[in-house]
N, C-alpha and C positions, 0 to 999 in steps of 0.2 A: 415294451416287453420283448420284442425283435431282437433289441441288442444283448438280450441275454445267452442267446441259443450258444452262440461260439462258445462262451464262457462255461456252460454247461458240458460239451463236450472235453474241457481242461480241467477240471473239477467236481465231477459228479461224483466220480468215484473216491477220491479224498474227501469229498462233502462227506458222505456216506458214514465212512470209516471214523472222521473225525467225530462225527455223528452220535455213531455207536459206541466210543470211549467217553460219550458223553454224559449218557443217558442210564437212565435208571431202569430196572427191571420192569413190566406191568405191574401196574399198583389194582387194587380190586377196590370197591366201594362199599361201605358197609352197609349204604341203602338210607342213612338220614340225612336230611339236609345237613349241607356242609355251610351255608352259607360265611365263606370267606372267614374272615376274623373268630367269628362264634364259636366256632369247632377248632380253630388251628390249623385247615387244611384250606388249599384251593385245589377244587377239584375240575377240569378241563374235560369238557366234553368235547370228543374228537372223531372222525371215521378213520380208522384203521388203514382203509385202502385207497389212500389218498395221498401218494407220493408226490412229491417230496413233502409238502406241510405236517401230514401224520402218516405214519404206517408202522408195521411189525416189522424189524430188524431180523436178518436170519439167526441170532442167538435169541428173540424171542422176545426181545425189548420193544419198548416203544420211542422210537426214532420220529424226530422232522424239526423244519424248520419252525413251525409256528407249535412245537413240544419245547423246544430249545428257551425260545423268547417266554411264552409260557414258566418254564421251569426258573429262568432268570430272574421273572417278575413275582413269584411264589417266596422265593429267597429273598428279593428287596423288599417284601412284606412281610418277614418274619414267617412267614406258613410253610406247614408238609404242602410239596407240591403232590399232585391223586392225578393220572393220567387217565380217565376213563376213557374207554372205547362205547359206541353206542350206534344204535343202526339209527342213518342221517334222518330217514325219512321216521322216528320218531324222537327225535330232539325237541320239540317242540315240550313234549308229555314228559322227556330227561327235567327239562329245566323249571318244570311249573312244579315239579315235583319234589325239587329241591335236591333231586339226586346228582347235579352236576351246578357248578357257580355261576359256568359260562359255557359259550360254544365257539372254541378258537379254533379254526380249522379249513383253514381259506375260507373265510365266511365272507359272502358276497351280501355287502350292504345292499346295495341299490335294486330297490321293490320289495326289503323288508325293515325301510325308514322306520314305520310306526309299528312295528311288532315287535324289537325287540329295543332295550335301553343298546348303545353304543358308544364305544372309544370313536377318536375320530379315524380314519383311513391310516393304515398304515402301509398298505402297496397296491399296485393297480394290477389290473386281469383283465382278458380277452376271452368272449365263449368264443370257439373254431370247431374247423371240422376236419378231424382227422381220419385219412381213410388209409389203403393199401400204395403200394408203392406201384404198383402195378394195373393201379383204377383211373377206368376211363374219364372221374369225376377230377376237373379242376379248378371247376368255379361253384358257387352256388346256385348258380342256373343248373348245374350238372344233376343236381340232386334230385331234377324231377323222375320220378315212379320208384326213384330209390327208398330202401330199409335204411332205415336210420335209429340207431340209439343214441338213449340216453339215462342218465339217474336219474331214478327218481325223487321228487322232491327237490331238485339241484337247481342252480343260477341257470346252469343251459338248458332245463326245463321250462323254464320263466321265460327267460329270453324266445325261445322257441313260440310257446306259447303268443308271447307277444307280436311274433312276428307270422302271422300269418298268410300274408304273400306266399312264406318262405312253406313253412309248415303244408299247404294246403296242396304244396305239387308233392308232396313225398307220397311213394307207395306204401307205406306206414311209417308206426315211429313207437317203437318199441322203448320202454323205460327198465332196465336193470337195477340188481339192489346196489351195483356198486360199476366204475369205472374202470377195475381189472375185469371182472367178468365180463362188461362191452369190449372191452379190447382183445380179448378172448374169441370174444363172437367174431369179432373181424377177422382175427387171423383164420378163422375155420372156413369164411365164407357165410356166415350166419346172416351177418351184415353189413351193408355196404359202405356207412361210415356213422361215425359218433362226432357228438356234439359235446363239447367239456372244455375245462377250464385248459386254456394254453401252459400256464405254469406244469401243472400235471402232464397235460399231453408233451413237451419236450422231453419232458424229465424224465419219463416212463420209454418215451422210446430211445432218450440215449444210454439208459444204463442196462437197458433189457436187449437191445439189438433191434426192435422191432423191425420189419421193414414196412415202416407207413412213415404215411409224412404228414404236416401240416398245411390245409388250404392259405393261400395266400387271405383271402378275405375274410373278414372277422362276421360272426354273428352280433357281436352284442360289444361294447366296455362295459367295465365294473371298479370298484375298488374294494378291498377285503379290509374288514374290523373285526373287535373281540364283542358279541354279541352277550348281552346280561338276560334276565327278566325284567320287562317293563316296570318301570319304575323302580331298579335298583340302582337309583345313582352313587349310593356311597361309596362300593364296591367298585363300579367303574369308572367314577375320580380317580380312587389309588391306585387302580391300575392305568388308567390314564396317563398320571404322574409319573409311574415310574417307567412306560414307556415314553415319555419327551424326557425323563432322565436318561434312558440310555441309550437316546437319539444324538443327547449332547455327549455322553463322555465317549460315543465311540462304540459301547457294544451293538447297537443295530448294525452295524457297519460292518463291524468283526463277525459275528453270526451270522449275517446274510451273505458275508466272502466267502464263507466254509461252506456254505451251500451253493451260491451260487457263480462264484468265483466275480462279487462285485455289488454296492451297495443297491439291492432293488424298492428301500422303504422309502417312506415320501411323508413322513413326522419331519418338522419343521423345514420342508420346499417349499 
């Protein structure tokens, strides 16, 4: 993931742009199950403030890299692509519920194997800890008696969780509904660093200016899929399909350049 950073600094902002002449208005949900084929739509359940994968464009659209692929993959199945937006930490109740098909959204496989049906990986992630440019913390030993955020319900909640070595020297550990509001807290002095997906965290502070940076040492790996309902494999064969189809002709490639200035998928490596 390291070698992405440069590329992001050359590209973020045409990523962006190219992005947003891409993309479609907010679409809304009528509230019935879409389930894929049945209705004519694929409907994407996503967090909003989740740059670069999903978020709201300053015209008010819904922009990212895994809308992009998403809306790709809607088209090579015949269906309205539906971009819902949904608060992460009840996706769980989106999907049982039939109000969303999937949840594409830098969705971190690894510790929810049997919870939800899955595509296989299509790019890898790191949780880190991103703090001030100006904090005394530079390792993860730094973190002891520090405030520490994170989202809740997230991979870097998991992770955290799991690592309690790590977790048990923090002076708390505060959970946000989202990872702008944490990066918020930070700049005010709220707290002392967050724990989140490195994808987001580069991204967010090259095209925002932030001045924070990224700890050298990782919390966790991961790899990110398109998440189903248990047991809907039919749905995510064809999308399966037609993500190794557009691993072969080149559009993973091309879509992942406009964001990230270089291919970060790992479908057929």
């Amino acid at each position: 993931m390291k070698k992405i950073i440069s590329a992001f600094m050359c590209v973020a902002m045409l990523g962006s742009l190219a992005a947003c002449g891409s993309t479609a208005k907010p679409d809304g949900n009528s509230g019935e199950s879409s389930q894929g084929q049945s209705s004519g739509t694929f409907t994407v359940g996503f967090d909003a403030e989740f740059p670069p994968m999903g978020f709201i464009a300053e015209d008010g659209s819904y922009v990212g890299f895994d809308l992009d692929l998403a809306r790709e993959t809607a088209d090579r199945l015949g269906l309205e692509f539906v971009a819902q937006p949904i608060n992460w930490d009840a996706k769980d109740q989106e999907l049982a519920s039939g109000n969303i098909d999937c949840i594409w959204n830098g969705f971190t496989i690894s510790g929810r194997e049997d919870s939800y049906t899955w595509t296989e990986a299509y790019m890898e992630n790191d949780q880190v800890v991103v703090v001030r440019s100006d904090s005394d913390i530079a390792t993860l030993a730094d973190l002891a008696g520090a405030t520490v955020a994170v989202q809740k319900d997230s991979s870097g909640l998991a992770a955290l969780e799991e690592n309690e070595a790590l977790t048990s020297t923090f002076g708390s550990l505060i959970q946000e509904d989202s990872y702008l509001n944490a990066m918020m807290e930070l700049e005010s002095g709220a707290v002392d660093a967050i724990v989140m997906d490195e994808i987001v965290a580069r991204y967010e502070i090259t095209t925002s200016g932030k001045d924070f940076v990224v700890l050298d040492e990782i919390v966790a790996s991961e790899t990110y899929g398109v998440g189903f309902q248990l047991g809907n494999t039919e749905l995510r064969d064809q999308v399966q399909g037609v993500l190794e189809d557009m691993a072969s002709d080149g559009t993973l490639e091309r879509i992942s350049n406009e964001w990230f200035g270089e291919d970060v998928t790992i479908i057929g490596r």
